[in-house]
C-alpha positions as CSV (number, residue, x, y, z in Angstrom):
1,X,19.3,-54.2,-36.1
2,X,20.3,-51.7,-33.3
3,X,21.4,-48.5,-34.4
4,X,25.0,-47.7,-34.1
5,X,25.9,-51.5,-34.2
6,X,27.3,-52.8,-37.5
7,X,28.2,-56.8,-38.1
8,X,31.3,-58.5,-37.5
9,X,33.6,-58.1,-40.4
10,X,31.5,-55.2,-42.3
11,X,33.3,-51.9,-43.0
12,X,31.6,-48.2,-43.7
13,X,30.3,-47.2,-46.6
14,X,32.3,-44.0,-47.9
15,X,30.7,-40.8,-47.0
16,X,29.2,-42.6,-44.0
17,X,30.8,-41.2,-40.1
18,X,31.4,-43.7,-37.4
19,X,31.3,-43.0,-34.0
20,X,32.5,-44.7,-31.5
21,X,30.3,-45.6,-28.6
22,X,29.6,-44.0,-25.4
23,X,30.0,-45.8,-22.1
24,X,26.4,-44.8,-20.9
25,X,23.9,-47.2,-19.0
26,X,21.3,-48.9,-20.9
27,X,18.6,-50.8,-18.9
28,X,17.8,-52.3,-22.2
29,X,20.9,-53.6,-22.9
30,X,21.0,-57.5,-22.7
31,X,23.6,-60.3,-23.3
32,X,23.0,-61.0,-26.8
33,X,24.3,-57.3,-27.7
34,X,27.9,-58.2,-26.1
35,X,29.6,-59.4,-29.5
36,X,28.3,-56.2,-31.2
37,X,29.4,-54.0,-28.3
38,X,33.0,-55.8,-28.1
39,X,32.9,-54.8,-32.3
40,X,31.9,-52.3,-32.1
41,X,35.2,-51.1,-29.8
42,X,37.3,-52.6,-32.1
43,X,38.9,-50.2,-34.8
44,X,39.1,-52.0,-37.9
45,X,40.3,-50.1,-41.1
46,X,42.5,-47.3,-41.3
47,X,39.7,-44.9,-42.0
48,X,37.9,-45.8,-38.7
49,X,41.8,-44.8,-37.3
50,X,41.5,-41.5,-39.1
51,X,37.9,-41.0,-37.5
52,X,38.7,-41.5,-34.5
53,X,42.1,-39.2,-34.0
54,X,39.5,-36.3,-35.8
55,X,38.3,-33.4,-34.0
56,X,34.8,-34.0,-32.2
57,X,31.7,-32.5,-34.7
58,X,29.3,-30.3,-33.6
59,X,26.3,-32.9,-33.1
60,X,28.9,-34.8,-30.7
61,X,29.6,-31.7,-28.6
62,X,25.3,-31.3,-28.6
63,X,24.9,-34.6,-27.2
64,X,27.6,-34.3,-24.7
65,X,26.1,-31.1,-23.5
66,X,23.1,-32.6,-23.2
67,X,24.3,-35.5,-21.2
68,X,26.0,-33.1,-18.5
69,X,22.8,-31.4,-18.2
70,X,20.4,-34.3,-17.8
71,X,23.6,-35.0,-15.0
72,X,23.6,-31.9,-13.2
73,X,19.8,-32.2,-13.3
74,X,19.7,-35.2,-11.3
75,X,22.8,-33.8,-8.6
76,X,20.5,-31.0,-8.2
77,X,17.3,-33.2,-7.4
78,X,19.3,-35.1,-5.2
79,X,21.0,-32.4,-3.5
80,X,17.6,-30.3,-3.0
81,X,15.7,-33.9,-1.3
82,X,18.9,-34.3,0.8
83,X,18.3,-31.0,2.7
84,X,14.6,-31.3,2.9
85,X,14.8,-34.4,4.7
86,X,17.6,-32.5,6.8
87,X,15.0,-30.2,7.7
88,X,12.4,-32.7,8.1
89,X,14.8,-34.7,10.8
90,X,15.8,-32.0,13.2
91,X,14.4,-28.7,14.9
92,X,10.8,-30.6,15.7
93,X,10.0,-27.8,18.3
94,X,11.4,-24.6,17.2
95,X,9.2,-21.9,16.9
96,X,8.4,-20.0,14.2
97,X,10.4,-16.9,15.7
98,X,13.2,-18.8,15.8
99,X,13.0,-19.7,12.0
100,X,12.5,-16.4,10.9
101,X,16.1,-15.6,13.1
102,X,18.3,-15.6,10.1
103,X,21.0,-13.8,8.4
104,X,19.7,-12.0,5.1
105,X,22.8,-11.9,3.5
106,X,23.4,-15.4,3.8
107,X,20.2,-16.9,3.0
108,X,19.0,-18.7,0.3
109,X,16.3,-19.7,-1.6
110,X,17.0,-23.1,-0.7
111,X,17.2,-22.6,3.0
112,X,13.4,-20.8,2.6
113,X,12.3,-23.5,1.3
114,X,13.7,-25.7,4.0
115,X,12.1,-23.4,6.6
116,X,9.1,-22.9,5.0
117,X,8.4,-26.9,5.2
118,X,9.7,-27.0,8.5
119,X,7.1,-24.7,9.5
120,X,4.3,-26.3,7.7
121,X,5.5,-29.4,9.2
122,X,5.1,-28.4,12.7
123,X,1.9,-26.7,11.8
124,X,1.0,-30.0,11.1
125,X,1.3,-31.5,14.0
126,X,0.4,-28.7,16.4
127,X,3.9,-27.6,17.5
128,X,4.3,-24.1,16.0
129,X,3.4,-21.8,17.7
130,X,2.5,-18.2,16.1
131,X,3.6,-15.4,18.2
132,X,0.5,-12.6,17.5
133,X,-0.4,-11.3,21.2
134,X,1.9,-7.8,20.9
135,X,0.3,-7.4,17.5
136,X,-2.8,-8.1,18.5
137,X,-2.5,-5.4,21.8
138,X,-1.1,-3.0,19.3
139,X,-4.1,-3.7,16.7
140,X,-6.7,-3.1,19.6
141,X,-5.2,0.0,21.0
142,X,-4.7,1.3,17.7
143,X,-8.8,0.9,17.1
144,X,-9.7,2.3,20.6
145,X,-8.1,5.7,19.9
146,X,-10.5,5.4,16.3
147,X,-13.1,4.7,18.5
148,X,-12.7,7.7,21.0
149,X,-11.8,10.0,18.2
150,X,-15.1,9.2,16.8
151,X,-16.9,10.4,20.1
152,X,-14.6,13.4,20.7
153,X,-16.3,14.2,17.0
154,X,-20.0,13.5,18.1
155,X,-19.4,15.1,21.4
156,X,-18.0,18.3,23.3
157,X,-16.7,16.8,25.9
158,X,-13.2,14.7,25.9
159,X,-13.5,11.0,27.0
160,X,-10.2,9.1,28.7
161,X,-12.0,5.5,27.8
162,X,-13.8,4.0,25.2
163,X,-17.1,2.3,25.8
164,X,-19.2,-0.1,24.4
165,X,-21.5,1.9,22.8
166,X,-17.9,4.3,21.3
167,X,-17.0,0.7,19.9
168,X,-20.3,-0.2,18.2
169,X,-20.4,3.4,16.5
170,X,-17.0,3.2,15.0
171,X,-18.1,-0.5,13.7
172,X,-15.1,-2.2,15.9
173,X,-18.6,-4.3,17.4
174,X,-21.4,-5.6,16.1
175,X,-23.9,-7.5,17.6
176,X,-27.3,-9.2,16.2
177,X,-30.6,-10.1,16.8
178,X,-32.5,-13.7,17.0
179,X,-31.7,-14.7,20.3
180,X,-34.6,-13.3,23.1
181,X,-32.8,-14.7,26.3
182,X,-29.5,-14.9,27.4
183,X,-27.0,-16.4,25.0
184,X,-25.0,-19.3,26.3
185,X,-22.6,-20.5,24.0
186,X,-21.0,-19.8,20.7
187,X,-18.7,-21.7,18.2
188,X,-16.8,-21.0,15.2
189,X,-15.7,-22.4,11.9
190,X,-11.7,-22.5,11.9
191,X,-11.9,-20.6,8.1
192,X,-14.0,-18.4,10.3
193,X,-16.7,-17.8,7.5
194,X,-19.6,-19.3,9.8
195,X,-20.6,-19.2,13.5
196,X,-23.5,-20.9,15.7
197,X,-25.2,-19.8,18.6
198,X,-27.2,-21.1,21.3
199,X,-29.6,-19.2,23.8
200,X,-31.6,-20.1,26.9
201,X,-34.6,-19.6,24.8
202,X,-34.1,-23.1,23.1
203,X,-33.0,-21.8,19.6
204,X,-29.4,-22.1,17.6
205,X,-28.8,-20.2,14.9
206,X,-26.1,-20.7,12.4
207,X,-24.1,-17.2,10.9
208,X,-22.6,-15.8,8.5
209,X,-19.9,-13.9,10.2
210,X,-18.1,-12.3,6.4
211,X,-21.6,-11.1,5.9
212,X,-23.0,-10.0,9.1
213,X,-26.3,-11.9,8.6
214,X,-28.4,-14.8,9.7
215,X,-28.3,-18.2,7.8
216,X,-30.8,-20.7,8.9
217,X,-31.9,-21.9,12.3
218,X,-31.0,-25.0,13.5
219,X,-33.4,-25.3,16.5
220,X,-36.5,-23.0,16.8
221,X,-37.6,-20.5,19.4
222,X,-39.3,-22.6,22.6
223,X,-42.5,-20.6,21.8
224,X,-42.8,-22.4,18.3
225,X,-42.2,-26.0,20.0
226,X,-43.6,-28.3,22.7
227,X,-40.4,-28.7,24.2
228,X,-40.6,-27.7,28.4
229,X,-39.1,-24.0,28.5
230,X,-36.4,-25.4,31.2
231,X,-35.2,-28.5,29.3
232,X,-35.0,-27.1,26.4
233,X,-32.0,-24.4,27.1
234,X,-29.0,-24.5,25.4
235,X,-26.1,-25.0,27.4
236,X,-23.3,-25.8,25.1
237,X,-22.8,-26.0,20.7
238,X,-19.5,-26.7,19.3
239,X,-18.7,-27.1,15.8
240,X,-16.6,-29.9,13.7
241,X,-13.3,-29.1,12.1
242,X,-14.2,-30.0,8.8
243,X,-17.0,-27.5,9.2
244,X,-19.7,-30.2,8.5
245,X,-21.5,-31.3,12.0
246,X,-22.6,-28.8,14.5
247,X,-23.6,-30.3,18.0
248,X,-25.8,-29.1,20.3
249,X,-26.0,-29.7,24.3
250,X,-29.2,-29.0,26.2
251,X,-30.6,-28.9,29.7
252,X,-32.5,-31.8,28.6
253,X,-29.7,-34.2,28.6
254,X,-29.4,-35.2,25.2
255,X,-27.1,-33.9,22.4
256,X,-28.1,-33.3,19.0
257,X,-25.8,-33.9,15.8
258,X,-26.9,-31.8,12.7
259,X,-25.3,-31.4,9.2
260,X,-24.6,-27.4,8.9
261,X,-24.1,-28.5,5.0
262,X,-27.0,-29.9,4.2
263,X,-29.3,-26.7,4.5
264,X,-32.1,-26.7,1.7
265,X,-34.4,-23.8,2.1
266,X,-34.0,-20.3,3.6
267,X,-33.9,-20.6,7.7
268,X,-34.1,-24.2,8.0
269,X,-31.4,-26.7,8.5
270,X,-33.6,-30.2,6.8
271,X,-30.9,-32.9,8.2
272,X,-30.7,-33.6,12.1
273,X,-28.3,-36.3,11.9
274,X,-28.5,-37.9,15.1
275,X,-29.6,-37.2,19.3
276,X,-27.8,-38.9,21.8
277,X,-29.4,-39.6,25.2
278,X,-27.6,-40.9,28.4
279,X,-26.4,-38.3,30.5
280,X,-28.9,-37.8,33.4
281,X,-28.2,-34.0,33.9
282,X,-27.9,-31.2,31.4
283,X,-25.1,-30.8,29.0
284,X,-23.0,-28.2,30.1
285,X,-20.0,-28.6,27.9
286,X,-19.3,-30.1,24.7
287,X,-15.6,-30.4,22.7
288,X,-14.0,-31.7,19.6
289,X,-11.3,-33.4,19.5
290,X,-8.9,-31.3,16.5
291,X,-8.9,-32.4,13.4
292,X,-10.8,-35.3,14.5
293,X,-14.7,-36.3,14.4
294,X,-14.6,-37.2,18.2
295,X,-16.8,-35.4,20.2
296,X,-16.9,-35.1,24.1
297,X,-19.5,-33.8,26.8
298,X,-19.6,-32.8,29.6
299,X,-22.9,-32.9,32.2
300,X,-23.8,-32.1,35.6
301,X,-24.0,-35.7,36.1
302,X,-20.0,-35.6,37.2
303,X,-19.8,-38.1,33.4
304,X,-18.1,-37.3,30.3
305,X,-19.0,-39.6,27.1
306,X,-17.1,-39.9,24.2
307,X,-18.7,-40.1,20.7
308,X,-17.3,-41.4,17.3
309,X,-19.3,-38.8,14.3
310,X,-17.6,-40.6,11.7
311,X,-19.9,-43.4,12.5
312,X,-21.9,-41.5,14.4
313,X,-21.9,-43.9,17.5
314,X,-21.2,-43.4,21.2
315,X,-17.8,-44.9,22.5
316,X,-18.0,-44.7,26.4
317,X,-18.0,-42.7,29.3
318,X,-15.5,-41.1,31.6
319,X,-16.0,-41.1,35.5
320,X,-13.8,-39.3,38.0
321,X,-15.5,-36.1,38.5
322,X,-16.9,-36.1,42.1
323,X,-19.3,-33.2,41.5
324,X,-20.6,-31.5,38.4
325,X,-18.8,-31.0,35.0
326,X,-19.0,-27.7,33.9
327,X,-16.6,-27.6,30.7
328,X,-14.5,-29.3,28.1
329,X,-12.2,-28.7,25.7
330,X,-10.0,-31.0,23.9
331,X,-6.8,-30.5,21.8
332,X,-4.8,-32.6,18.7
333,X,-4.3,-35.3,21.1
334,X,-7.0,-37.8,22.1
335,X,-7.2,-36.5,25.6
336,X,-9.6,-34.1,26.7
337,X,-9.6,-32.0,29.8
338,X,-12.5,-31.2,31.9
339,X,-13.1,-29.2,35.1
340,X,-15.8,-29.8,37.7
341,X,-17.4,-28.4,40.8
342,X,-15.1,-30.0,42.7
343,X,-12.9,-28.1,42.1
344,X,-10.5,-30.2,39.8
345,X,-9.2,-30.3,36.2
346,X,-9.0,-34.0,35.1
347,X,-6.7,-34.7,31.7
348,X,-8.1,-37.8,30.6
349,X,-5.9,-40.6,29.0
350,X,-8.4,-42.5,26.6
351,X,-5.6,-44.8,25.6
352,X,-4.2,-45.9,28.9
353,X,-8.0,-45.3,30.6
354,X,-6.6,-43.7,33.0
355,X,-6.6,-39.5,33.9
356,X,-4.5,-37.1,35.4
357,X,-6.2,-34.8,38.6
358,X,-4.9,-31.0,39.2
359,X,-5.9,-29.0,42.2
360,X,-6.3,-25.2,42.3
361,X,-5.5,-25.4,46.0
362,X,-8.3,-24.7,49.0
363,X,-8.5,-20.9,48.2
364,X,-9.2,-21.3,44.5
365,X,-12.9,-22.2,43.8
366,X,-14.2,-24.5,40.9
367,X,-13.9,-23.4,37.4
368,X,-16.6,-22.9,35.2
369,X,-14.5,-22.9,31.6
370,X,-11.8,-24.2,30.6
371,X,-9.6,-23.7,26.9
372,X,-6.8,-25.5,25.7
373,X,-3.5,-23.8,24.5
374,X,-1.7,-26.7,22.7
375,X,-1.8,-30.0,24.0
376,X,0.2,-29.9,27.3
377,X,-0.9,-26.6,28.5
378,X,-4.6,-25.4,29.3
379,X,-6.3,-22.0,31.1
380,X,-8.9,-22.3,33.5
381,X,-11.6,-19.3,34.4
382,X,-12.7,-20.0,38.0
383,X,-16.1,-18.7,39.6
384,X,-13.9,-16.7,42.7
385,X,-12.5,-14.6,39.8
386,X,-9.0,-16.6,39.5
387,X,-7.5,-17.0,36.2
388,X,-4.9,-20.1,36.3
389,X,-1.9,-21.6,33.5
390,X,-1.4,-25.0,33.8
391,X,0.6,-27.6,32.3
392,X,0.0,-31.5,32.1
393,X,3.1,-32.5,33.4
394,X,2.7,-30.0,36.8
395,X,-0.1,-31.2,39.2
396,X,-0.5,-27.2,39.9
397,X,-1.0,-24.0,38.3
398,X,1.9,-22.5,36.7
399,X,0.3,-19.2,37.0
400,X,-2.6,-17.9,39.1
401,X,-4.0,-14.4,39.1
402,X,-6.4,-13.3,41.1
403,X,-9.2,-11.1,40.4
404,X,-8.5,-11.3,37.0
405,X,-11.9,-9.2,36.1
406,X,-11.6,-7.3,39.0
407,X,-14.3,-6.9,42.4
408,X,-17.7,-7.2,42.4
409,X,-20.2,-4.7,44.5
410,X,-19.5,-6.7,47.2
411,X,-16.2,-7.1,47.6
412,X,-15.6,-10.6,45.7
413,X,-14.2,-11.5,42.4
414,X,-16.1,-11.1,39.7
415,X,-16.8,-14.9,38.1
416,X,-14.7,-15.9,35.1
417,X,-17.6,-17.4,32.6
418,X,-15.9,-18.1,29.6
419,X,-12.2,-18.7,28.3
420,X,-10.6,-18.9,24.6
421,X,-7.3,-19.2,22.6
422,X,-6.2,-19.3,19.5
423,X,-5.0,-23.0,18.9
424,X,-1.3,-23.0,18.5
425,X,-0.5,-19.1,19.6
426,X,0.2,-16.8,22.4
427,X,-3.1,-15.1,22.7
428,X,-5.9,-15.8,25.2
429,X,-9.2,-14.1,25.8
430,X,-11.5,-14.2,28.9
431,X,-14.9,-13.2,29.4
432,X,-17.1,-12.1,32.9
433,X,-20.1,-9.7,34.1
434,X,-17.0,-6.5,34.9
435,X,-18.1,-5.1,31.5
436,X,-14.7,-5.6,29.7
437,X,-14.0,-8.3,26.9
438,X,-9.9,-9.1,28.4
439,X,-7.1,-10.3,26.1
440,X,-3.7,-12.3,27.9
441,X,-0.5,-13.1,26.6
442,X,0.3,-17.1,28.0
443,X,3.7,-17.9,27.9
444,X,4.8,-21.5,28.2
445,X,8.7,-21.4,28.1
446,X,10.8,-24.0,29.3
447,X,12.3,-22.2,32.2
448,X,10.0,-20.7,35.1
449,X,11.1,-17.1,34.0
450,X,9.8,-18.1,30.6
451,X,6.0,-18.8,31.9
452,X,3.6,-16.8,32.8
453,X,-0.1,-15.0,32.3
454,X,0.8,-11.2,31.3
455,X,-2.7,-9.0,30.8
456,X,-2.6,-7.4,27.3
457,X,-5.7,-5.3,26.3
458,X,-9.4,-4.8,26.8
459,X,-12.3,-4.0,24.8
460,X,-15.8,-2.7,26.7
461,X,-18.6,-5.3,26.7
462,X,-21.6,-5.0,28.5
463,X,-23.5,-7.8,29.9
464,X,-22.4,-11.6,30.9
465,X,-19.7,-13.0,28.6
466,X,-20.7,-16.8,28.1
467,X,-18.8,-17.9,25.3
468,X,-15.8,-16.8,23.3
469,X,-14.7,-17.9,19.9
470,X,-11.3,-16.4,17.8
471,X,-11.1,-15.9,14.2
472,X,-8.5,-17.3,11.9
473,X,-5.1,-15.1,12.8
474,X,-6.7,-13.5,15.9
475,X,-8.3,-10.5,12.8
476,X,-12.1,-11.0,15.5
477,X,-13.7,-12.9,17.9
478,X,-17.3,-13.6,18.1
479,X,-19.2,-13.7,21.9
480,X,-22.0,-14.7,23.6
481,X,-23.3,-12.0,25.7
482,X,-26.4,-11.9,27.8
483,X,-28.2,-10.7,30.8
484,X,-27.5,-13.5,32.8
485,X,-25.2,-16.4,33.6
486,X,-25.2,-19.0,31.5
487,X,-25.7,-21.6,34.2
488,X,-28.2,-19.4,36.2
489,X,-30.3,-16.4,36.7
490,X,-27.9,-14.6,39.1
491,X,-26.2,-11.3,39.1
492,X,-27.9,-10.1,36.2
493,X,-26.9,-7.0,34.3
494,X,-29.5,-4.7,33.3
495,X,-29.3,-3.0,30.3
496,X,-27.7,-5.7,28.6
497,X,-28.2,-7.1,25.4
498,X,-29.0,-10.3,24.5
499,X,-27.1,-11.0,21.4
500,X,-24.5,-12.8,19.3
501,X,-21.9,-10.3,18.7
502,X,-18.8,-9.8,16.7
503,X,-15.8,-8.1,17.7
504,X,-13.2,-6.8,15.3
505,X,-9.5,-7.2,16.6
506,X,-7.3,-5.8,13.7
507,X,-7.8,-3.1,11.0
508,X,-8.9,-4.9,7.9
509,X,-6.4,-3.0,5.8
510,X,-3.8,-4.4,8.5
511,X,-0.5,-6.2,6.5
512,X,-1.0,-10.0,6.8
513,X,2.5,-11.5,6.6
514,X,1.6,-15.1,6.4
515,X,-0.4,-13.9,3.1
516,X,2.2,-12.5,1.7
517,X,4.5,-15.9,1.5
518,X,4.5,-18.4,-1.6
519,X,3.0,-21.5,-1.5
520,X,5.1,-24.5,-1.2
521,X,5.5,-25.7,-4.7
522,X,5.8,-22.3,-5.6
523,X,9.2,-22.1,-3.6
524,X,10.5,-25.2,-3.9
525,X,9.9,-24.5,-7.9
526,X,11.2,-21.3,-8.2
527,X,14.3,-22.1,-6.0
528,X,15.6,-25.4,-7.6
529,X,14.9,-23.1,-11.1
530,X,17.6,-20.5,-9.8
531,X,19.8,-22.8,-8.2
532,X,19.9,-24.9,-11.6
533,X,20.5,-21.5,-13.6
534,X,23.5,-20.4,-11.1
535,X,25.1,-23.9,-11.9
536,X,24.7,-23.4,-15.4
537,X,26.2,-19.6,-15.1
538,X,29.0,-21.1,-13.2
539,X,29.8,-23.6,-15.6
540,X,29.6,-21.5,-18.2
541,X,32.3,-19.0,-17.1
């Protein structure tokens, strides 16, 4: 028999308390109960009269108590998923300045939390944008006076610039053996704990940028192999989101898929995965798509193919490109954008197979890099020395600036040979033959005085630049420098090192605000614990 329900006609036993029933919900609660229930309303003696005009007892008040709190428990969830999916509905491209814009006094918990997801949410799907280019200029200008006041220590007389050699001593730069030609390309892990490398001497080698050291080698030395000296250059590496595949482009044509995880004993990487052959020229660019195993190349053969890693097959190729492609790069979105010798950047639609052309103009030459900000904006570094913004939905440059690296010996622009950003921010980085490593500030507003390519700082680098790479939150970069150009044995710098380097861009003692923030479930717990404890203050009073 349930408990609580006596039989029809039965009457309590003395000593015993009835109470009547609550009118609560019972999922249990079926038709055969209805008599009992109906009864169990019904007051039938004069002692159940007496009990029921009594005061309420003490385990009454408890349960009522705890009723109202299991209630205001379940407003509160309610109430706390109403205004995260307010804050999931709205506000889908507002920076994260703009979140941060908000009265102290008048914010709460709650309303952190609401940002705090909004701002994951557009991390998510690459529409926040961190604003880190005037810290970084402060950062760097902050270790160039270090720098020179460690030569004014080491030296009588005063210097008015750093140099390379200024940086290296203070530790700003570092740069490492195992390459003996010039160094073509470089790629980096997003966590930024590894790096690979590729020179024109046939070998890739895989870092470890925390440490400072070298890992394994991927590919060995020409000297060690059969392969021809000339086809066996490295043009091009790039390296998988997820960390896992590392792909290599070479003058040969093909481009070789290796497993970065699967190293088993000191130098050497056991696992090449897989070599893909079917360009007819040499691989001068390769791309991943973000957060995505697609792969893209680009080859002198004016063709770009797309590859699949997850199942490690290739998909198809790309034609447009009238002369050579000379670099890739490819964002969130399925669409990669390539530039060419002539003298075009080509957004290509893989889903509609179609692609969009943009056009420098007759006084711009081609472009030998190319980067992608976020997925409707890209940079382009241009051979004449030009330096252009663009934006998908403008079939020109938002911004061109000439001479970006200054005049060559004879009068011309020195080349722009490499071009980076960190995804999702407003910091670029170029790299050329001038003997500076320059950092830009792109700004892709919605109005025209909104965009723009302002210059922000430079750090002396000897040699050709060939291949840039930032480190998680902009803290270093790490370069490919070398004597000569990466496509070619012109203009070469002597003195210059060939070497993978790494560049230090903020003081490692320097305050990291995004470190300093709660995780998610940490918020969202600690704020519905307050807001529950100010309701039950409230109530209380």
């Amino acid at each position: 028999m349930a408990k609580g329900v006596r039989r029809k006609g039965s009457t309590p036993t003395a000593g015993s308390t009835s109470k009547r029933s609550r009118k609560t919900l019972d999922l249990a609660w079926n038709d055969d109960n209805d008599d009992a229930a109906d009864d169990n309303d019904h007051i039938h003696s004069d002692d159940d009269s007496e009990n029921a005009n009594r005061e309420p007892s003490l385990e009454d008040e408890d349960e009522s108590e705890e009723e109202a709190l299991d209630a205001k428990k379940v407003r509160l969830a309610r109430e706390y998923l109403e205004k995260i999916d307010k804050v999931s509905d709205d506000g889908s491209s507002t920076g994260e300045s703009e979140m941060e814009e908000h009265d102290d006094e008048n914010d709460s918990d709650t309303d952190r939390v609401g940002r705090k997801l909004q701002r994951d949410r557009l991390k998510r799907e690459g529409m926040l944008e961190r604003q880190v280019a005037d810290k970084l200029q402060s950062s760097i200008a902050a270790l160039e006076a270090t720098s020179l006041q460690q030569k004014n220590t080491t030296k009588t007389n005063t210097a008015t610039t750093s140099t390379m050699q200024d940086w290296m001593t203070a530790g700003h730069t570092q740069l490492f053996r195992g390459h003996d030609l010039t160094v073509t390309s470089v790629a980096l892990q997003p966590d930024g704990t590894k790096a690979i490398s590729g020179s024109k001497d046939h070998s890739v080698l895989l870092w470890d940028v925390q440490q400072g050291k070298r890992l394994a080698t991927l590919t060995e030395h020409w000297k060690k192999t059969t392969v021809n000296r000339s086809g066996g250059q490295v043009l091009s590496v790039a390296l998988s989101d997820d960390g896992r595949y590392a792909a290599v482009g070479k003058a040969d044509a093909t481009v070789t898929i290796f497993d970065v995880r699967s190293r088993s004993n000191g130098r050497q990487l056991a696992q090449k995965v897989q070599t893909f052959e079917g360009h007819k020229g040499p691989v001068t660019g390769l791309a991943f798509q973000s957060q995505s195993l697609n792969l893209f190349s680009a080859s002198a053969d004016r063709c770009i193919r797309h590859y699949n890693l997850q199942d490690m097959m290739y998909m198809e190729t790309l034609y447009g490109h009238q002369s050579g492609v000379t670099d890739i790069d490819c964002g969130r979105a399925e669409r990669p954008i390539s530039v060419g010798r002539d003298r075009t950047s080509r957004g290509w639609k893989l889903a509609e197979d179609t692609h969009l052309i943009f056009r420098g103009g007759s006084k711009i030459q081609s472009a030998d890099s190319i980067t992608v900000l976020k997925d409707d904006w890209f940079l382009t570094g241009h051979e004449d020395g030009h330096l252009c913004l663009w934006m998908t939905e403008k079939k020109k440059a938002v911004t061109t600036l000439e001479n970006a690296h200054g005049l060559s010996a004879g009068g011309l622009g020195n080349g722009v040979l490499s071009v980076a950003s960190l995804r999702g921010s407003d910091v670029a980085a170029s790299g050329s033959n001038d003997g500076y490593l320059r950092f830009w500030k792109p700004r892709t507003g919605k109005t025209l005085n909104e965009r723009g390519l302002d210059p922000l700082c430079n750090i002396p680098m000897e040699g050709h630049i060939n291949g840039i790479a930032f480190g998680p939150k902009a803290k270093f970069c790490v370069v490919a420098v070398g004597q000569e150009h990466k496509f070619g044995r012109y203009g070469s710098v002597k003195g210059a090192k060939n070497r993978f380097g790494i560049v230090q861009l903020q003081s490692p003692d320097a305050a990291d605000d995004d470190d300093d923030e709660e995780s998610e479930d940490e918020v969202a717990k600690d704020a519905a614990e307050e807001e529950a404890s100010a309701s039950d203050d409230s109530d209380d009073e």
